[in-house]
C-alpha positions in Angstrom: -17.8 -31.8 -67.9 -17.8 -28.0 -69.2 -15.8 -27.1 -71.1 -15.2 -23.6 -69.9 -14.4 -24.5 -66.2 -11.1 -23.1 -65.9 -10.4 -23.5 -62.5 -11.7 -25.6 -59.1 -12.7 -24.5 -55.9 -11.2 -26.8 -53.4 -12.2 -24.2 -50.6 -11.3 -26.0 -46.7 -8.0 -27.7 -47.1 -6.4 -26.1 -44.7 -9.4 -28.0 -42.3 -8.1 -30.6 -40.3 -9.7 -32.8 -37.8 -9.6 -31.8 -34.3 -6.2 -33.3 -32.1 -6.5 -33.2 -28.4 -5.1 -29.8 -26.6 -2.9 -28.9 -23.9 -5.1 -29.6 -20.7 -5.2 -26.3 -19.7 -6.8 -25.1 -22.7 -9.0 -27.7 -22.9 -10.4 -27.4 -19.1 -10.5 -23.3 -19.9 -12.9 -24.5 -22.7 -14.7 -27.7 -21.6 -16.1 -26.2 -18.2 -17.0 -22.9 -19.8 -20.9 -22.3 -19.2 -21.6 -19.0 -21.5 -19.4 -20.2 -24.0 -15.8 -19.1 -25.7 -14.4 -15.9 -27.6 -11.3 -16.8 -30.0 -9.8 -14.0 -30.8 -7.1 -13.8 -33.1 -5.3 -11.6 -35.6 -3.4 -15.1 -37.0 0.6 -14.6 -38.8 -0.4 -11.3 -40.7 -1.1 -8.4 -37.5 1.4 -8.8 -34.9 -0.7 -7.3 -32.1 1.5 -5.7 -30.1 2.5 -3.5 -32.7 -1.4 -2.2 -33.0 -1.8 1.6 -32.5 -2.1 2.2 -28.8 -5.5 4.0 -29.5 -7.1 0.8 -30.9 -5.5 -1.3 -28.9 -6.7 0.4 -25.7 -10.1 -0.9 -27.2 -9.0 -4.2 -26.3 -6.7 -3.5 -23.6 -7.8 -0.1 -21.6 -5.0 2.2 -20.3 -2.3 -0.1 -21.8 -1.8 -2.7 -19.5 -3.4 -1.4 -16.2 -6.2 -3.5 -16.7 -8.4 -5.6 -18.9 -10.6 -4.1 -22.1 -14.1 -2.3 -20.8 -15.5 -4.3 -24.4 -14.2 -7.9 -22.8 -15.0 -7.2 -19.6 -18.7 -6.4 -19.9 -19.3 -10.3 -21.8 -20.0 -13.1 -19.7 -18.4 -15.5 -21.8 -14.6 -16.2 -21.3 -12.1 -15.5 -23.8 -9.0 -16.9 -25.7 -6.5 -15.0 -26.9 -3.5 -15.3 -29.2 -1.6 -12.3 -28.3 2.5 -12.2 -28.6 2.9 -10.8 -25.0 1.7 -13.1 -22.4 2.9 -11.1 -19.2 -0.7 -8.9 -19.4 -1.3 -7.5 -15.5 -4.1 -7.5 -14.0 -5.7 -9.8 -16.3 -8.7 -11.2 -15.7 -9.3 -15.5 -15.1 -11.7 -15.5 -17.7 -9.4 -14.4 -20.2 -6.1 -16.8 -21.6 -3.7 -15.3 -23.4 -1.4 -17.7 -25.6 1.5 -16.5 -28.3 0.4 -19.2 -30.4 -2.5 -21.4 -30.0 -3.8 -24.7 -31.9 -6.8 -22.6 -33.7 -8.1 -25.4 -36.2 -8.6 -27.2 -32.4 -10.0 -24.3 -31.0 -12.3 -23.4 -33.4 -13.8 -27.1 -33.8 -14.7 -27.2 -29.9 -19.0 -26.7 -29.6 -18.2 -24.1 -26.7 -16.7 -21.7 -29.0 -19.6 -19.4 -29.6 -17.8 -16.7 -31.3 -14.4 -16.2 -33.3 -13.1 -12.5 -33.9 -10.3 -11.9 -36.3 -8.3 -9.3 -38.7 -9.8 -8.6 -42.5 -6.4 -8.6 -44.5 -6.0 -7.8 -48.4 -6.2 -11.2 -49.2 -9.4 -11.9 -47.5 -11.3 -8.8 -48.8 -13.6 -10.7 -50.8 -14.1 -13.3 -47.9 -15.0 -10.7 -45.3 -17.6 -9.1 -47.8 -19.2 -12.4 -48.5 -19.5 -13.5 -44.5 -21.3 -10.0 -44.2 -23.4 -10.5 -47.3 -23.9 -14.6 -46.2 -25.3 -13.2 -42.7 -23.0 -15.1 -40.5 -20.8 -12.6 -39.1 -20.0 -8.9 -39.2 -16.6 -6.8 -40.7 -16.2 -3.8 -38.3 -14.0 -1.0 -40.0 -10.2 -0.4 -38.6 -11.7 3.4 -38.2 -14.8 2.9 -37.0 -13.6 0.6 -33.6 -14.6 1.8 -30.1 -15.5 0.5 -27.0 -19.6 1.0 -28.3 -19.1 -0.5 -31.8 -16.8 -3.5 -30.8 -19.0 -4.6 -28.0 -22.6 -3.8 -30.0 -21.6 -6.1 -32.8 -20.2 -8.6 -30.7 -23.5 -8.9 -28.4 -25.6 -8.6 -31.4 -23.8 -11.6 -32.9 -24.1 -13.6 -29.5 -27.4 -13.2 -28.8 -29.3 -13.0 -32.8 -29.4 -16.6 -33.5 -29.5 -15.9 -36.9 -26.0 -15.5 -37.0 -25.0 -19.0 -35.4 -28.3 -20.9 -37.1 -26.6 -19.4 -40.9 -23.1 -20.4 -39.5 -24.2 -24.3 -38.8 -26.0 -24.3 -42.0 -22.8 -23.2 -44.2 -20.9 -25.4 -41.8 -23.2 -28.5 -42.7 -23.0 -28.0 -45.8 -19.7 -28.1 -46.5 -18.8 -31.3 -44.7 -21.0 -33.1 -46.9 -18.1 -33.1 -49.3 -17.8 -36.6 -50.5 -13.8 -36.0 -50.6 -11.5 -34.0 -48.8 -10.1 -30.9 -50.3 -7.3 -31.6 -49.7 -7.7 -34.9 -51.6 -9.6 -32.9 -54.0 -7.0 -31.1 -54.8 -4.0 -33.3 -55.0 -6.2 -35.5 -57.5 -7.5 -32.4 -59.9 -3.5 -31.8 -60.2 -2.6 -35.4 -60.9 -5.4 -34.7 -63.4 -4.1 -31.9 -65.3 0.0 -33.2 -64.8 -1.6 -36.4 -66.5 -3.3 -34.7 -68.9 -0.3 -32.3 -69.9 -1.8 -29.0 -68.7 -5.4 -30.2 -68.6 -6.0 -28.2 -72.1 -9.3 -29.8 -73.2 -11.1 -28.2 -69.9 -10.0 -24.5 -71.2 -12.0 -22.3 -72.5 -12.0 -21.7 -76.4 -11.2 -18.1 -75.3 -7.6 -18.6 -74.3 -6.8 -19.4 -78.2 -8.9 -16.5 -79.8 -7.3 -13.2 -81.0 -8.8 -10.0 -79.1 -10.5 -8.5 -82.0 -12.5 -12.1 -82.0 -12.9 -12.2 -78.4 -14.2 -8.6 -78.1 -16.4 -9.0 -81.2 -14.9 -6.1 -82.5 -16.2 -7.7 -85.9 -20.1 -8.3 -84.8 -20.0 -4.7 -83.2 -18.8 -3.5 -86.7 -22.1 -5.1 -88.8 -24.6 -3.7 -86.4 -22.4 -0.2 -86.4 -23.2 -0.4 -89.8 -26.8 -1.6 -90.0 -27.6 1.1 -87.1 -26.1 3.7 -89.4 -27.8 2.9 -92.4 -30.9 2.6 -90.9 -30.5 6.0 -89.4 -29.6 7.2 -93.1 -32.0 6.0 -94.9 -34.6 7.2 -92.1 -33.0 10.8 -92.4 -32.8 10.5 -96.5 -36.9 9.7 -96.6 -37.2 12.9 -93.7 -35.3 15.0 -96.1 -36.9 14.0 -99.5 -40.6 14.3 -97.7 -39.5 17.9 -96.5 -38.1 18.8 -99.8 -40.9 17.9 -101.8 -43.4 19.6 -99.6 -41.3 22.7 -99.4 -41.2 22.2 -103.3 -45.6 21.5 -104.1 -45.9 24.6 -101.6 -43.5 27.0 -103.7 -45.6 26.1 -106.8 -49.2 26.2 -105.4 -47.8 29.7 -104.2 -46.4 30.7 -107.9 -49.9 29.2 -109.2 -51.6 31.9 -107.1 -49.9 35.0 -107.4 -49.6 34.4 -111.3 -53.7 35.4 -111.9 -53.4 37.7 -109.3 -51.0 39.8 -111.4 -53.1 39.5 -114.7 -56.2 41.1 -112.7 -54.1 43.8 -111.4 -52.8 44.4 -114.5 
């Protein structure tokens, strides 16, 4: 075991297994035939409190009828949304203000999941774009075009859903289940009073030894000295020419100055 691991990733335990859903929602997504969109902003946007120009993205001309992005996909759509009374909304389309989304999201006719980027998942949004299995669409840069380009491109690439069921089979061949993971590493470091032997030998240095302040000082040094003595042997090899040339010069003009005289 290293002795520098300071922390463990016990990534997934919020994953549970899949429970059986209302029947409604599970008829809307067992009979499907193009597949589902989840979309949801989760606990941290409260929709209906969007920015009418963005939301109009989603929901055209308020609520006189359904998004031109939605509309033009085949598949059907789930929506967590807090205001259920939408007119004019269209059967392929459910709205719910709260819906089972570990459940959701485990059903195989789910094809696609759109959701918020908050602060907290920065880093997670920048590595599904990096890990190729999904796309982060600015807050400025939404429109009717951008929304529905990346959403069809995302349906109908398959590297996007190939790179998904590869990340997804790799993490269930956890031997343990994060969350049992995680409840033993902190039986593990309550047993072993704070776990101190698995700490890096970092956490007791002072800064002046952790920065090296002391190994940057010797080869401060030796790169000064060495650009001393190389100026030192420049200067003494300039002086003593300048010096030999002086006294071949006095050598000459000396006889010149008897034959003149």
């Amino acid at each position: 075991m290293h002795k520098c691991q300071t922390n463990k990733h016990v990534g997934g335990v919020h994953i549970k297994p899949s429970k059986p859903m209302p029947s409604d929602l599970q008829q809307f997504l067992d009979e499907v035939k193009d597949g589902v969109i989840y979309f949801s902003f989760g606990t941290f946007v409260n929709a209906s409190q969007i920015p009418k120009d963005k939301f109009n993205v989603f929901l055209a001309r308020a609520y006189d009828y359904f998004s031109e992005t939605f509309s033009k996909l085949k598949q059907r759509v789930i929506w967590k949304f807090e205001n259920e009374a939408i007119p004019n909304l269209p059967k392929k389309v459910l709205v719910r203000k709260w819906l089972p989304q570990n459940d959701i999201l485990a059903h195989p006719n789910v094809c696609h999941f759109i959701s918020h980027e908050w602060h907290s998942t920065f880093d997670d949004s920048v590595c599904v774009q990096s890990a190729r299995y999904g796309k982060v669409l600015d807050y400025k840069d939404i429109t009717h075009k951008t929304l529905f380009d990346n959403v069809n491109e995302i349906l109908k690439d398959n590297k996007y859903s190939t790179k998904a069921k590869e990340i997804s089979a790799i993490f269930g061949e956890n031997q343990v289940h994060p969350m049992d993971d995680f409840i033993l590493w902190v039986e593990y470091v309550i047993k072993f009073r704070g776990a101190k032997h698995l700490k890096s030998h970092a956490v007791e240095m002072s800064l002046f030894s952790y920065l090296s302040v002391d190994v940057i000082l010797v080869h401060l040094v030796i790169v000064l000295a060495v650009i001393y003595i190389f100026y030192y042997m420049v200067y003494t090899i300039v002086l003593f020419a300048k010096e030999k040339c002086y006294i071949k010069q006095k050598a000459t003009v000396g006889p010149m100055n008897r034959m003149a005289s």
